[in-house]
N, C-alpha and C positions, 0 to 999 in steps of 0.2 A: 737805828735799833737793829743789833743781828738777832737774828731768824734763825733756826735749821726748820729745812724744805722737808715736807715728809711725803711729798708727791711730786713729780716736774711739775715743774711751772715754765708756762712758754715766754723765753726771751728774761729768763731771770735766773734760774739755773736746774739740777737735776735733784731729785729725792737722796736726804742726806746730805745735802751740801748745807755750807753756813753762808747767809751773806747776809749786807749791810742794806737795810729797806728803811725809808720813812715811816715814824709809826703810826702815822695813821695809815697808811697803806698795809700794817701787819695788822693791827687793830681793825681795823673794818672790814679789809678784805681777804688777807690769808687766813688768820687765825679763826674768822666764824666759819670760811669753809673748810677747814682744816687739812691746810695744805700748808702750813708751817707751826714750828710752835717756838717760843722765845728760848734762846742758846746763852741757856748758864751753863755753870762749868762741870753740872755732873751730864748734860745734853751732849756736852761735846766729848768728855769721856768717853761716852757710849758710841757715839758715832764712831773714834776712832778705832775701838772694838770692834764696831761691825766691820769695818775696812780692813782691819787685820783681817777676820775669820773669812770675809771673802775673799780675799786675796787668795788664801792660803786654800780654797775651795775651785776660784777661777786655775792657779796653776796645776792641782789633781786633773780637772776637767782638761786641759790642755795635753799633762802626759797621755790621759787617757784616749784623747783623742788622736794622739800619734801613736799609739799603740795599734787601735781600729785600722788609720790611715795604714798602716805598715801592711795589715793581715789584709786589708781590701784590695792591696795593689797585685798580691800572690795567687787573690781568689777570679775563678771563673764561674758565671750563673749561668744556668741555662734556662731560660723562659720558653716555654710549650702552649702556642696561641692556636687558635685554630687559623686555617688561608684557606683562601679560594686556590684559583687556580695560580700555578707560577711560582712565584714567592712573595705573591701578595697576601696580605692579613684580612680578617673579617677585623676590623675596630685595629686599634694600635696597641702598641707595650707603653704600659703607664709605670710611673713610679711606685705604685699600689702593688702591681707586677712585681718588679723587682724585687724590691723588699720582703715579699711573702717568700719567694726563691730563695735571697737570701736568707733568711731565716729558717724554712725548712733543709738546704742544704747546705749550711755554712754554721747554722747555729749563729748569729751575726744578726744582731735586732737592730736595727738602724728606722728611724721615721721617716715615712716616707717625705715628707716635707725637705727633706736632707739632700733627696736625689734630684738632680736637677738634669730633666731631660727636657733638652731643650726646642729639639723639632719633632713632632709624634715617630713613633718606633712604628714603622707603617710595613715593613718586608720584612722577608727573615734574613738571616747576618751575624754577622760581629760588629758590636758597634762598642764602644767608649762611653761609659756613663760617671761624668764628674758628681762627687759628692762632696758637699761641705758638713763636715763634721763639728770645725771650732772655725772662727773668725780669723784664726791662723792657719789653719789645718783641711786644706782640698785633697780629697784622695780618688782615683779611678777604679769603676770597678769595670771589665772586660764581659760582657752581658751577650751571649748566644743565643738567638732565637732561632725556634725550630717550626715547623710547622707541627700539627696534631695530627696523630694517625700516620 
């Protein structure tokens, strides 16, 4: 009996997909938890619809994101922590950090979840902070910290 998935299902395929199941395996199990529902032909219509419209949504989201990458690689942040003495910090520079800098001085909204700093930002510096914007698309932003006062 084919199926379309309207949820993953583990080790059978992804939400949206069509495939070929036992029916009593869609009857007892997919269909009452509703995680598939039977693939006529106006089912499969539709899916092919949505797979256009995403497509066509996935490649905006890509130029868009090498648009960012391009602006992020020209821009310098300066992050203002407090330190003790030296050029030691009180706490570190977080991604939280950054992105607030960004935004307030770049106008450049990025989630911080995007920044990926990967050993705590513990002194002041110049340091290299990789961002993943798209699953194609890494860009670096050049991140200054200062001390405060």
């Amino acid at each position: 009996m084919k199926v379309a998935l309207t949820k993953d299902v583990k080790e059978l395929g992804k939400a949206g997909q069509i495939v070929n199941v036992a029916e009593g395996y869609a009857r007892n199990f997919l269909m009452p938890r509703k995680l598939a529902i039977p693939a006529d032909e106006g089912v499969v219509k539709t899916l092919d619809q949505r797979k256009k419209v995403l497509a066509i949504k996935g490649e905006k989201q890509l130029e868009q994101a090498k648009e960012i990458a391009a602006k992020l690689t020209e821009i310098e942040v300066n992050v203002v922590h407090k330190a003790g003495t030296g050029t030691r910090l009180y706490g570190s520079v977080t991604s939280q950090d950054v992105a607030e800098a960004l935004l307030k001085q770049h106008k450049v909204d990025i989630d911080k979840r995007k920044i990926h700093i990967d050993d705590p930002i513990k002194s002041t510096g110049h340091f290299d902070v990789p961002v993943k914007l798209h699953h194609d698309v890494n860009a670096t932003i050049k991140v200054i910290v200062t001390a405060e006062g």
